[in-house]
C-alpha positions as CSV (number, residue, x, y, z in Angstrom):
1,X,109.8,104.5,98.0
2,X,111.0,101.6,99.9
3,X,110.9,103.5,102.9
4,X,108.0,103.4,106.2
5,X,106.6,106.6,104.6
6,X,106.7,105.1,101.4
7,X,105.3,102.2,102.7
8,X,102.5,104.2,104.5
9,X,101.4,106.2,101.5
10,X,100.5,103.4,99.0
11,X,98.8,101.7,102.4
12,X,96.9,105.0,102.7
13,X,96.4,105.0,98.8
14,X,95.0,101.6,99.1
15,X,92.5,102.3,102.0
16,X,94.5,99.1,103.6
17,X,94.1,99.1,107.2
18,X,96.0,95.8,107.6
19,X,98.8,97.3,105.7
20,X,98.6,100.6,107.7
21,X,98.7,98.7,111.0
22,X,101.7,96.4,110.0
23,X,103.2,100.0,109.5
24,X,102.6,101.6,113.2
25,X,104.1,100.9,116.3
26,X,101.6,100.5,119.6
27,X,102.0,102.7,121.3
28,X,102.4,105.3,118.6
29,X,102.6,109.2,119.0
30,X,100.4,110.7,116.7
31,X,99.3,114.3,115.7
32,X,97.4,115.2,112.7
33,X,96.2,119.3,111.3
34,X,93.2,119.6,109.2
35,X,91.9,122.8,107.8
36,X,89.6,122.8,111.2
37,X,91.1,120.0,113.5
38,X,93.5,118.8,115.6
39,X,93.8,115.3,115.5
40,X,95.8,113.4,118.4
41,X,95.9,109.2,118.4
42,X,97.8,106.6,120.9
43,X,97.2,103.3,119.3
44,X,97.1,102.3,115.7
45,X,93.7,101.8,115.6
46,X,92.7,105.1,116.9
47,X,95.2,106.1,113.9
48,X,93.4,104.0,111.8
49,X,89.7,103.7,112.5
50,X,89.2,106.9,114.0
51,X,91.2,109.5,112.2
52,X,92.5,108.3,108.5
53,X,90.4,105.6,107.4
54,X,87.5,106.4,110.1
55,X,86.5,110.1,109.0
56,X,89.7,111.3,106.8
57,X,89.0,108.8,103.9
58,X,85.5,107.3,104.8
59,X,83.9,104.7,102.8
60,X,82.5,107.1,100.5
61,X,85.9,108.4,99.7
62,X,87.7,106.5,96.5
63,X,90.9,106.5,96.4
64,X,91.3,106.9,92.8
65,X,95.3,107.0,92.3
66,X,98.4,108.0,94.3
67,X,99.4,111.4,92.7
68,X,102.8,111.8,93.5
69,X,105.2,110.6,96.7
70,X,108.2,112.8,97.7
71,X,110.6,111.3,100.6
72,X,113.6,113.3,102.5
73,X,115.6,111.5,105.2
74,X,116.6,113.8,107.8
75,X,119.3,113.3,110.4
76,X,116.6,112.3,113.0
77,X,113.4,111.9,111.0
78,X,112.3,111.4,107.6
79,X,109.2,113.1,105.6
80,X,107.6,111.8,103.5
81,X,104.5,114.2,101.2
82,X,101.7,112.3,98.9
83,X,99.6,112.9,96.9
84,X,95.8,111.9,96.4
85,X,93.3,111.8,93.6
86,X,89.8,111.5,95.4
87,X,86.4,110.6,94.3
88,X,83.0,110.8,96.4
89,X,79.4,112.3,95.9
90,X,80.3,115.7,95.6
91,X,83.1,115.8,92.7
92,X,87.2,114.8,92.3
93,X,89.6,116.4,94.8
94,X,93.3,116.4,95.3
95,X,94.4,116.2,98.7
96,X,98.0,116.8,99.8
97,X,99.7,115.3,102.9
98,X,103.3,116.2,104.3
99,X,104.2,113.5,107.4
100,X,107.4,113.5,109.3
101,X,107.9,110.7,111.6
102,X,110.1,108.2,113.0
103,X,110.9,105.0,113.6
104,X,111.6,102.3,116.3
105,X,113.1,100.0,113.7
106,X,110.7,99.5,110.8
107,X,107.3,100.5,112.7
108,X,106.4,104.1,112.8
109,X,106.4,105.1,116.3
110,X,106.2,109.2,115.8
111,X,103.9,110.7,113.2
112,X,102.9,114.3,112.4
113,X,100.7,115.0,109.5
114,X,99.6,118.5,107.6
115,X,96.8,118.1,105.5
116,X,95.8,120.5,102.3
117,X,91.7,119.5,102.9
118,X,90.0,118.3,100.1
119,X,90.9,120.7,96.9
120,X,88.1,120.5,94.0
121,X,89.4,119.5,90.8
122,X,88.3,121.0,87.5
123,X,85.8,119.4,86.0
């Protein structure tokens, strides 16, 4: 997992915005689907206050645990799919990410992210 997308899911696990920022260039070209939305972002702020940490995850949201992380590098991006266990008011819920992006270096500077939505656990 020593990869950005590695990198970006235990951020994202973590709720750390410091970590997240480290982890995006600026500019950054960044496109999201929700079951509902589409997201679009330029900085990493707007990535990170806005979309993912700002209404995605919100402070209600706990992160309880990083489910699983699967990475593939491909011959001009990489993708990298997570996991989440997640906690708020209204029960536990798995959600599933797949991103593909890419890189100017280390920082990513292309994103696109497909979200599951919030699936209710049993119990």
């Amino acid at each position: 997992m020593a990869t950005a997308g590695g990198h970006f899911a235990r951020a994202l696990a973590a709720k750390d915005s410091a970590a997240l920022r480290s982890l995006l260039a600026d500019p950054i070209d960044f496109q999201a689907l929700t079951p509902g939305r589409h997201w679009q972002a330029g900085t990493p702020d707007e990535v990170i206050g806005d979309v993912i940490l700002g209404t995605w995850f919100g402070s209600a949201d706990d992160i309880e645990a990083l489910e699983s992380v699967t990475i593939r590098q491909m011959p001009d991006r990489t993708r990298v799919g997570y996991a989440l266990r997640v906690r708020n008011a209204e029960g536990v819920y798995l959600v599933e990410q797949q991103a593909y992006y890419s890189t100017d270096g280390e920082r990513i500077s292309w994103m696109r992210i497909l979200c599951s939505g919030y699936q209710k656990l049993p119990g």
